[in-house]
RODO-2510 file (C-alpha; in nm, 4 decimals, decimal comma):
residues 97
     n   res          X          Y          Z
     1     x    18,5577    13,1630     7,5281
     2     x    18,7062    13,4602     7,6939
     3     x    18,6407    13,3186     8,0377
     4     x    18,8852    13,0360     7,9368
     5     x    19,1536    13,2697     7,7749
     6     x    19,1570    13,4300     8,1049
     7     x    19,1736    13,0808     8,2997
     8     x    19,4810    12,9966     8,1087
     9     x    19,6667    13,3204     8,1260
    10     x    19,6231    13,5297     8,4451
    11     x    19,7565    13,3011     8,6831
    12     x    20,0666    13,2429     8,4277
    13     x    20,1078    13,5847     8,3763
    14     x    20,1420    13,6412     8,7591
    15     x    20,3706    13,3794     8,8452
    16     x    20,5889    13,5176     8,5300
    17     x    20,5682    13,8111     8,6852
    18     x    20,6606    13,7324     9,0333
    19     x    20,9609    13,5098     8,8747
    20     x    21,0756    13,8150     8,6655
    21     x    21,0774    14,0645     9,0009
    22     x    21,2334    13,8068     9,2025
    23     x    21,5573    13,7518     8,9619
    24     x    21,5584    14,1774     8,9360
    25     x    21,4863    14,2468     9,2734
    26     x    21,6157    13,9285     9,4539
    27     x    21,4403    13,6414     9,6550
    28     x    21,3411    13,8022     9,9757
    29     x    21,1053    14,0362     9,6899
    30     x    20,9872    13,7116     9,5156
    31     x    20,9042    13,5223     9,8446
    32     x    20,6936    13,7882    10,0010
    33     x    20,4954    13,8219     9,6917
    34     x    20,4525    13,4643     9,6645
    35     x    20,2747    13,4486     9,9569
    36     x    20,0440    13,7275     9,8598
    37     x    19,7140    13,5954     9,7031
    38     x    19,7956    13,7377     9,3826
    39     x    19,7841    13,3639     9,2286
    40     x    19,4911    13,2353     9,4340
    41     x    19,2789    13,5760     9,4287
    42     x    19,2534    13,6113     9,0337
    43     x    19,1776    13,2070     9,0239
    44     x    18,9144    13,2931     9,2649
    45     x    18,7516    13,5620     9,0840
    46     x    18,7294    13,2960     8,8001
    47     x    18,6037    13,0688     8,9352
    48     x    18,3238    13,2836     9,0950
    49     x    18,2185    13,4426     8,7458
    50     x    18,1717    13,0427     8,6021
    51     x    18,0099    12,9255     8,9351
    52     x    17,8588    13,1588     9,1287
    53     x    17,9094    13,3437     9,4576
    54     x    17,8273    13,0664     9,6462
    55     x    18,0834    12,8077     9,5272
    56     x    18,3153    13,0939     9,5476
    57     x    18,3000    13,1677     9,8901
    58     x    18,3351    12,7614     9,9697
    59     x    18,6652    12,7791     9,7597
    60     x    18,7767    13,0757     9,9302
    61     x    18,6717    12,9259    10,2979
    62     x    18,8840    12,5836    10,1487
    63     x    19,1826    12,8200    10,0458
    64     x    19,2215    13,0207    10,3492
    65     x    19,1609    12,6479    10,5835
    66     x    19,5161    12,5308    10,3652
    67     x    19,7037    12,8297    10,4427
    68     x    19,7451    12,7727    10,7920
    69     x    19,9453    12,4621    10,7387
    70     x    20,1594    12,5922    10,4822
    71     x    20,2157    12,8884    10,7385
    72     x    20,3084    12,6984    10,9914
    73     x    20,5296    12,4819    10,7606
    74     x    20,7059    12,7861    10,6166
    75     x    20,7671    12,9359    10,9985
    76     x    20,9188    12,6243    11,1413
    77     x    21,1372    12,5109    10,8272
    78     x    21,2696    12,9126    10,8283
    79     x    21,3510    12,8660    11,1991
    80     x    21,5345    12,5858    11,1562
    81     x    21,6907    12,6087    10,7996
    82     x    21,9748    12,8503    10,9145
    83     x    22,1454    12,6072    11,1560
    84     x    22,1078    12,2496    11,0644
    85     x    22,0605    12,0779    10,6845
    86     x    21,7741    12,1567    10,4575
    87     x    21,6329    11,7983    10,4836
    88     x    21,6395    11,8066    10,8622
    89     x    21,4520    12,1572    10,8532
    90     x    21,1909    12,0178    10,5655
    91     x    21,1333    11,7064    10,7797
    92     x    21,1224    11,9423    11,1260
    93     x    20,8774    12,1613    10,9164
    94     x    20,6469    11,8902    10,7911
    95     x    20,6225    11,7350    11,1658
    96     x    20,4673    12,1010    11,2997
    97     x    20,2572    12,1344    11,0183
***
């Protein structure tokens, strides 16, 4: 039972958190902690204490594997979002990535 009362409120309580810095602090704050794994690292310490070490690590491996493209995503829709339209820079970003 306490395994799924943490399940359903770390990973809220970090994207509250991350919301609540982001309108004190601004965007830039909220974006770079975003991108930190401070979702993905607590859901991954969950989901190693139900399922072992071994199912763990293949999340983790799966995790890191879909960062890439949303890094590449995020670098070519920030290059391009400055000088022509948002949906031009989502559709140039989606191309790259």
């Amino acid at each position: 039972m306490a395994l799924l009362l943490a399940k359903l409120t770390i990973a809220p309580a970090f994207v509250a958190a991350v919301s609540l810095l982001g309108r004190r602090f601004g965007p830039a704050l909220a974006g770079f902690l975003a991108a930190l794994p401070v979702v993905g690292g607590p859901i991954l310490a969950l989901l190693i204490a139900e399922q072992g070490v071994a199912f763990g690590a293949r999340a983790a491996y799966g995790c890191a594997i879909g960062a890439a493209p949303t890094m590449v995503f995020a670098l070519a829709y920030a290059s391009f979002a400055t000088r022509v339209r948002w949906s031009r820079a989502i559709t140039f970003g989606c191309s790259r990535s």
